[in-house]
C-alpha positions, 0 to 999 in steps of 0.5 A: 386880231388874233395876234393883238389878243396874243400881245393883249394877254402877254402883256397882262401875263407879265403884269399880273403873274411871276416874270416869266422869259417865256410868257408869251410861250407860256400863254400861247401854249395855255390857250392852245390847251384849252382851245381858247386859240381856235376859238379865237378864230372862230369868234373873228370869223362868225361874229361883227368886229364889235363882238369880236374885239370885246372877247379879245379884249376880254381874254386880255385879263385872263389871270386878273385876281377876284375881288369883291367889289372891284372894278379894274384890273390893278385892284381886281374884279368881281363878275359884274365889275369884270362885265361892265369893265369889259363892255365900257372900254371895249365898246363904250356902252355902260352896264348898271354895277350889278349882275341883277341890274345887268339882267335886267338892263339887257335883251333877253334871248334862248340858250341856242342862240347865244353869240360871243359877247353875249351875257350869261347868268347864273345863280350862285347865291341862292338868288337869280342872276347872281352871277354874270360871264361873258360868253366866248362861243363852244359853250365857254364863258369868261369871268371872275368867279369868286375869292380866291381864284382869277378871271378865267374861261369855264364851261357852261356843260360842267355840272356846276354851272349847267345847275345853276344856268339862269338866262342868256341876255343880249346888248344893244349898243346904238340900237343894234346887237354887237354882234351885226 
């Protein structure tokens, strides 16, 4: 699995940056950094292979620029457009366009018993669930966060998006969590 995320994001490294000879050095050496590569390991282990996958899948668009609207990674994502993506191709279930309407749509669970795959929302324009991430464990989320910047890996503990946390949901896909 770990290795399948590896090429996953080598690919998207050379599709979506500057050619670079060693773009699987280069990613390999990003994701030790951040300690997304421990992560990685820890998810396979802790969580059901449907999960599992939808994280390695979605650490695959690392890099993919922000774009309003946008649904695809040729074009680029906002954070819903990035969440329904990710939930679509990964696991067959199709999320309503919105953040809100993603809420809503969705099994609302408490902050400690977050999972990888798990949604978490946030409020960055003035409005509940405004914004929507897809948890990746140790507190780390993934998303497209705004023009300008690319589908990246934060943080929930940094003050900007500790403020602005939300809620946590949870996805049924045929009646049970992704992550049984």
């Amino acid at each position: 699995m770990l290795k399948r995320a590896l090429v996953i994001l080598c690919c998207v490294a050379s599709a979506h940056a500057a050619p670079s000879n060693n773009a699987a050095d280069d990613i390999e050496r990003y994701l030790a950094e951040r300690g997304i590569s421990a992560q990685l390991d820890q998810v396979r282990q802790s969580v059901g292979d449907t999960a599992s996958n939808l994280v390695f899948d979605a650490m695959g668009f690392l890099g993919v620029p922000y774009r309003r609207g946008g649904t695809n990674a040729n074009t680029g994502f906002d954070c819903s457009g990035f969440v329904r993506s990710m939930f679509e191709q990964s696991v067959g279930k199709v999320l309503p366009r919105r953040a809100s309407e993603q809420a809503a749509a969705t099994e609302k669970i408490d902050k400690q018993d977050l999972k990888p795959g798990d949604l978490v929302f946030f409020n960055t324009m003035r409005q509940t669930f405004s914004h929507v991430g897809i948890y990746v464990g140790d507190n780390k989320f993934i998303h497209s966060p705004k023009p300008g910047q690319q589908v990246r890996v934060d943080d929930m503990r940094q003050a900007y998006w500790e403020r602005r946390f939300t809620g946590a949901r949870r996805v049924e896909s045929k009646g049970e969590s992704l992550n049984n």
